[in-house]
Each structure stands twice: as C-alpha cells, then as structure tokens.
C-alpha positions in Angstrom: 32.9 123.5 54.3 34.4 126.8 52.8 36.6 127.9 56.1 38.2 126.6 59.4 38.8 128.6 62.3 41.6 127.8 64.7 41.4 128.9 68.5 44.7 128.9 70.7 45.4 128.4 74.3 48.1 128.3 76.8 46.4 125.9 79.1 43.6 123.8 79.4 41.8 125.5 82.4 40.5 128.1 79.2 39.1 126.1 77.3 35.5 126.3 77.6 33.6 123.9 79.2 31.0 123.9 76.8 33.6 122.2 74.5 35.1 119.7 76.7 32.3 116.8 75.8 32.8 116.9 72.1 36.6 117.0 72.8 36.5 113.5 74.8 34.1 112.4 71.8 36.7 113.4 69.4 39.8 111.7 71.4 37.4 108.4 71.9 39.6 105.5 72.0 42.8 107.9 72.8 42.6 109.1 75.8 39.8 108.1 78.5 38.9 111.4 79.4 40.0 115.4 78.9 40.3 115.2 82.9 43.7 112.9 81.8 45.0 116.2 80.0 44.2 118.7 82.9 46.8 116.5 85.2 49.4 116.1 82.5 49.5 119.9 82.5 49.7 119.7 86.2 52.5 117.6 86.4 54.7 119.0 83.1 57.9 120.7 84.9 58.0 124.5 84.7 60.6 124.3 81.8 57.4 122.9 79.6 54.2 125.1 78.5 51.5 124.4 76.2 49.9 125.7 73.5 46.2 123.8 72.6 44.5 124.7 69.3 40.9 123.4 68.6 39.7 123.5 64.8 36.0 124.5 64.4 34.4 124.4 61.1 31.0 126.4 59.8 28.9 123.5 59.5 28.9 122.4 63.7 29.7 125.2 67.4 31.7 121.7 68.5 35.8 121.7 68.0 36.5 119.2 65.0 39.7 118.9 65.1 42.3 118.8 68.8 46.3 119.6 68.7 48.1 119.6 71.5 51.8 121.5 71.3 54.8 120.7 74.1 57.2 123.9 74.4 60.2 122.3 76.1 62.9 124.9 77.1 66.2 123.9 76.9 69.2 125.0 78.9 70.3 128.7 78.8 73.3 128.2 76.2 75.3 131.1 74.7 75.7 131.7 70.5 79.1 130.6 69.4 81.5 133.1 67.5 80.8 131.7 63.9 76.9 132.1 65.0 77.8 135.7 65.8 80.1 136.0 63.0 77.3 134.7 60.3 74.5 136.9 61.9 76.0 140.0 62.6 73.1 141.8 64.2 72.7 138.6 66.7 73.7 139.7 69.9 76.1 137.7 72.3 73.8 137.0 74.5 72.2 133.8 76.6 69.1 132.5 75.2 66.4 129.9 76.6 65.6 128.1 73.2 62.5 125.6 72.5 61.8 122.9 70.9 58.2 122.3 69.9 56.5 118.8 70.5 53.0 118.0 68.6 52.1 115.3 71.4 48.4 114.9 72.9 49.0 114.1 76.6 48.1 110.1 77.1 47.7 109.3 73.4 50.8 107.1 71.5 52.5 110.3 70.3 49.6 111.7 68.5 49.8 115.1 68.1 46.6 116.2 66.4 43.2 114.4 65.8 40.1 115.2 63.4 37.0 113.8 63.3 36.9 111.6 59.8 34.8 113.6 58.2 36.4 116.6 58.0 39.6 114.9 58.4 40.2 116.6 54.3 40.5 120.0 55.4 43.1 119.4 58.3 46.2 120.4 55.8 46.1 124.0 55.8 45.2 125.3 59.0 47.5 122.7 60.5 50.6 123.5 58.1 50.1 127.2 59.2 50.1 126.8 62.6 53.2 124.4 61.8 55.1 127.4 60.1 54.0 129.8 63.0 55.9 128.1 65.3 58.8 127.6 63.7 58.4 130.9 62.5 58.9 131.9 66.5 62.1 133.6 67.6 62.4 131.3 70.9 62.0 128.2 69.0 64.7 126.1 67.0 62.9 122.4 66.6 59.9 121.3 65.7 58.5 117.4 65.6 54.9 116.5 64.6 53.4 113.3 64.7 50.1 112.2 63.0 48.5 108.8 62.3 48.6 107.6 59.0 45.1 109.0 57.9 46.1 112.0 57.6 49.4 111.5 55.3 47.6 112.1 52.3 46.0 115.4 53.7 49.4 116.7 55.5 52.1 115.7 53.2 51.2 118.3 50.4 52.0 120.8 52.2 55.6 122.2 51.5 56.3 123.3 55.1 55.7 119.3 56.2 57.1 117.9 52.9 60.5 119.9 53.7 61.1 117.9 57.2 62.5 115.2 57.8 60.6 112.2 57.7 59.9 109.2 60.1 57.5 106.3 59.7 56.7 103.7 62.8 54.2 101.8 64.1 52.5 102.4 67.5 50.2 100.1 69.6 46.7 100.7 68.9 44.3 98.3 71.1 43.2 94.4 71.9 39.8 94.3 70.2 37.1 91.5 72.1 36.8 89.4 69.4 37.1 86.7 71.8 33.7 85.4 73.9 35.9 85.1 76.9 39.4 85.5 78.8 39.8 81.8 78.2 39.1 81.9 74.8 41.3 84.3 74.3 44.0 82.6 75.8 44.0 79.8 73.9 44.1 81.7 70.6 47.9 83.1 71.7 50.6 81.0 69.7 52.0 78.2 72.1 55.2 79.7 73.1 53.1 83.2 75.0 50.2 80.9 75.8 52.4 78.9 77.9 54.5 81.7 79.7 51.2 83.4 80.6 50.0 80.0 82.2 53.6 79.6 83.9 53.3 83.3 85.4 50.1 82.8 86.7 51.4 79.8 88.6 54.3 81.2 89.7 53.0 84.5 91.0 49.6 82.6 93.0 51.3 79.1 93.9 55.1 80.0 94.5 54.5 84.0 95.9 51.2 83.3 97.1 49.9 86.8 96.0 45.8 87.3 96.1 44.2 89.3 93.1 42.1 92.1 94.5 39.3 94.3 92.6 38.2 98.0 94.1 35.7 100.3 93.1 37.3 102.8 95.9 41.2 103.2 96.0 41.6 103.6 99.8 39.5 100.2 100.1 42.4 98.5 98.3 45.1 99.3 101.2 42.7 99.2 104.2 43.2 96.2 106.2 47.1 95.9 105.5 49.9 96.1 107.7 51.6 98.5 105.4 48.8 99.9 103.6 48.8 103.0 105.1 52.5 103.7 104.2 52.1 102.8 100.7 49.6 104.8 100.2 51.0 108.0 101.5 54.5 107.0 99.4 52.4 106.3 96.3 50.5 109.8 96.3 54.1 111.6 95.5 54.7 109.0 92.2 54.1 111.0 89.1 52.2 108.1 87.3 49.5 107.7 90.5 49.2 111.1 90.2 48.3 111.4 86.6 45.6 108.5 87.5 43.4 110.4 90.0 41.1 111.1 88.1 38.1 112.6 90.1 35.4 112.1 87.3 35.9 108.6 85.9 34.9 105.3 85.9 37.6 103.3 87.4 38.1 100.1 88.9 42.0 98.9 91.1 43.0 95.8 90.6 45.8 94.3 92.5 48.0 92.0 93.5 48.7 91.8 97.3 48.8 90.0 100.4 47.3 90.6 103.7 50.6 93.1 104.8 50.5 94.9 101.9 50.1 95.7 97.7 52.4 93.7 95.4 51.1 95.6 91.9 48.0 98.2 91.5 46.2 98.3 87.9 44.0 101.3 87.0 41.5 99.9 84.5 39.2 102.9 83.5 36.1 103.3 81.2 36.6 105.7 78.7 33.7 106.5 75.8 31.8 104.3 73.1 33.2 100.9 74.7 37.0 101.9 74.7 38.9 101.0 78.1 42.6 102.2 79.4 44.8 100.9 81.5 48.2 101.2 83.5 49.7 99.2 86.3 52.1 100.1 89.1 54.5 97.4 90.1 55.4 97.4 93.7 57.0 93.9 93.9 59.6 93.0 90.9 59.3 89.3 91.8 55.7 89.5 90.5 56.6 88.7 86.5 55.5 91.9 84.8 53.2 90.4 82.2 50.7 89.5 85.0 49.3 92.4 85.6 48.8 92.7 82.1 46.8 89.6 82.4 44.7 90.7 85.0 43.4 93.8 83.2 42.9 91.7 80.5 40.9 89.1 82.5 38.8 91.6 83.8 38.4 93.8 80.6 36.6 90.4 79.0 34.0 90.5 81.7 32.9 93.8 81.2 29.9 93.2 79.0 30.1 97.2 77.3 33.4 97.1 76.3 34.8 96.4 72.8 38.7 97.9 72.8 41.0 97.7 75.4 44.2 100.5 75.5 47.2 100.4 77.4 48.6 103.8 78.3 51.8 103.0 79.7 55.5 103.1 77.7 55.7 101.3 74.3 58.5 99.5 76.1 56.4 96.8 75.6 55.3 96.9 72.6 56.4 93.7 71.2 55.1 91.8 73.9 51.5 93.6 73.3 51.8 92.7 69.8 52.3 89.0 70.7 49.0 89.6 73.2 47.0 90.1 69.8 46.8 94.2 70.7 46.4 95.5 67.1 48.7 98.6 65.7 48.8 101.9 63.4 51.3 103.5 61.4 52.3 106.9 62.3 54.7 109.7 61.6 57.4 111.9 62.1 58.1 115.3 60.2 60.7 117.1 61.9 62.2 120.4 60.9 65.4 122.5 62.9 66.5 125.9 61.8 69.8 125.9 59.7 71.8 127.9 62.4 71.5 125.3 64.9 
C-alpha cells in the first residue's frame, strides 16, 4: 500500500451510504451499530460540531480506517493585556475558542480505529490531520486517545511525541467462556459471588420486583398503572434517546411491578457475536449491580454471542473488572498552544 487518502466531513448524514456497512464492520465490538453515531450527533449541544475523517487505502473502495473529532466551544472570553502585549497584531477582541476531542461516539474514548491490517500505515495521515487542527485559528487544545495497538505506529511521530502523555486502562468486554449464567457465577471470587446472590434476594423477595423481557418497547409499559407516564417522561432523557435505535436488534429487560418499571436494560446485538448494553434505573432501592446481572443472565442464553460490552460510564469500572469484564490499555496525547 503506497498511499492513504483521507476524506473529511462535518456530519454523518454525508457520509455515503455505500460506506456505512464496512464502517459498522470496522467498529465491530465498539459500537453496535453507525445508527448509535447518527443520534450522538443529534443530541451533541449546538456549542459541539464534528469533523469525521475515513481513511481509504488503494488496495479496497471500503474506509479502513474511522476518526471521529468533538469541536467543543468554549465561552466567549476576552485576550488579557499581556496576551495583547506579547502579540501585538492580536486584536482585543472576544473570541469563541475550541478545544478538539478525538472521541468515537459510544466507544471507551477511542478516538480512531483501523482495521489490523493496515493498522502500520495509520501514523502519517493521522499525525497530519493531528497538526491541522491544531494548526486552526479557532482552536487552543487538542486530546487524542488511541488503544494501545497503535502506540508503536503513532508515537513516532513528533507532533504526538511533543504532547503530553497519559496511559489508562478502559473496560473492554465479558467474554462467554462460561457454558452458562450459573457457571459463571460460581467462577466470581466469594466476596462478589455472595453480594450478587444477596441482591438478587433482596430485590425479588424483599421488593418484590418481577424481571420482564420485550422484543417491543411500548410492550414493556402496557398494562401498568403508570406506564403510560413513564413512558412519555422517559422519551425526553438523553440516554433513552441515544437508544432508539430504529434498525437494531434489541431486546428490554426490566425490572417492574404490575403499577409500573423499577429499571429498563437495552441489550442490543451488534456484529460478529459482540453485544451492548445500558440500563436505566428508575427505582434507587433496586441495588444497581442487578440489572447488571440481568443483562448478563440473558447475554449467556443467547446461543450467537461471544462478547458482551457495557456502554454506560466507567464509573463502574472496578466493579466490571471484579465481574470478569476483560480490559485494554489506552492513551492520552494532549497538546495546548503556549499562549493559553
């Protein structure tokens, strides 16, 4: 492969749709589908815009390589006199100012992805693209994050290897290496095997809540006393929102009672035996690991799958880790102009 082209584009709506299957093949096990990035776009306040840039090499018409950029403006704020004084021709002015996010909507910070094996050439054409927007006159900050596969590849680069660096880990997945939920269970070390089989009691013998399963999501708040209200309340929260997904395989789990829905799990099937999953709690006396459980439950008897993700805040990451969810190294160049 002698060259990579780069396309740009401010939103996701031009991206060709001819593209869109290879890029849900090339974000397999990230994000369930490229339908989850249309409604992150959606939902991004007005002080955020996008830029998108898909790597194609001469070998393949499909993208091989995905970044997505978040352009976050900051508050109009005016240059101080020793700014002015040290840049003479720097007028006194307000400016919006912003700073520039590598972040693929849905994924654990990633900002770009390339398929393995071209995941060599990803150093150049990214580091330029880096340097562009740096480069800009609107924007002061910069932060990329990439998985540890491409370190070797990304790091040479002087405009990378002049940031700041960050390493961390990030939750990858809870592979089924387990034969069933039961199983499973009994491989956790005592001390989270026991406060699983606690919350379980608790939240069915003490609260009383039933576990529901839905292939439709009106089904699951038909029948209840406050059903109806929920519903309507939960189609203004931004995180229902960012799960309607019109075009994927999806199943609602709940927890709930015959007046209305205590906790409300999307579990959806992304590609080549990865699921996702988030949950809603509507009840805070339903222990929070639970729901957890329940996905987890259910993701064992799904006889395709192999991976399970959870896509909601890394809040939790120490508890996943405990759950046997596996882990990556990633990280964190950051570079800020010297005048700021």
């Amino acid at each position: 492969m002698s060259k990579i082209i780069t396309q740009k584009y401010t939103s996701v709506s031009e991206i060709d749709l001819e593209f869109i299957s290879p890029l849900e093949e090339l974000l397999e096990g990230k994000i369930p589908s490229f339908e989850f990035i249309t409604n992150a776009e959606k939902l991004a306040s007005p002080d955020t815009k996008f830029n998108y840039f898909l790597f194609f090499g001469n070998q393949t018409n499909a993208p091989i390589g995905f970044a997505q950029i978040k352009l976050v403006k900051d508050a109009p704020q005016k240059k101080g006199f020793l700014q002015r004084l040290l840049k003479k021709n720097s007028p006194a002015r307000e400016i919006n100012e912003n700073a520039a996010f590598w972040n693929i909507s849905g994924t654990k910070g990633d900002g770009i992805v390339f398929n393995p094996k071209y995941s060599q050439h990803i150093g150049e054409k990214t580091t330029q693209v880096f340097k562009d927007i740096i480069e800009r006159e609107d924007v002061y900050f910069q932060k990329i994050n990439f998985s540890e596969r491409y370190q070797k590849n990304l790091i040479t680069s002087d405009a990378i290897k002049s940031s700041s660096q960050n390493e961390h880990i990030v939750i990858d997945s809870l592979l089924k290496n387990k034969s069933s939920y039961e199983e499973y269970l009994s491989s956790l070390a005592d001390g989270t095997k026991n406060q699983i089989i606690q919350s379980w009691k608790y939240s069915q013998r003490e609260l009383a809540f039933k576990m529901g399963e839905y292939e439709n999501l009106k089904e699951a708040f038909h029948y209840k006393k406050r059903g109806g209200e929920q519903l309507k309340q939960l189609k203004q929260n931004e995180k229902f929102k960012l799960y309607n997904l019109k075009n994927a395989q999806m199943a609602f789990l709940t927890f709930e009672t015959e007046v209305e829905i205590k906790a409300l799990s999307f579990f959806i099937k992304g590609t080549g035996g990865h699921y996702f999953y988030d949950s809603i709690i509507l009840d805070e006396s339903l222990p929070e690991l639970i729901p957890h459980q329940q996905v987890i439950m259910h993701f064992f008897e799904q006889t395709e799958g192999n991976r399970l993700h959870y896509l909601g805040e890394e809040l939790q990451q120490d508890y996943l880790l405990k759950l046997g969810f596996t882990y990556t190294k990633q990280y964190s160049y950051t570079v800020k102009k010297n005048d700021h």
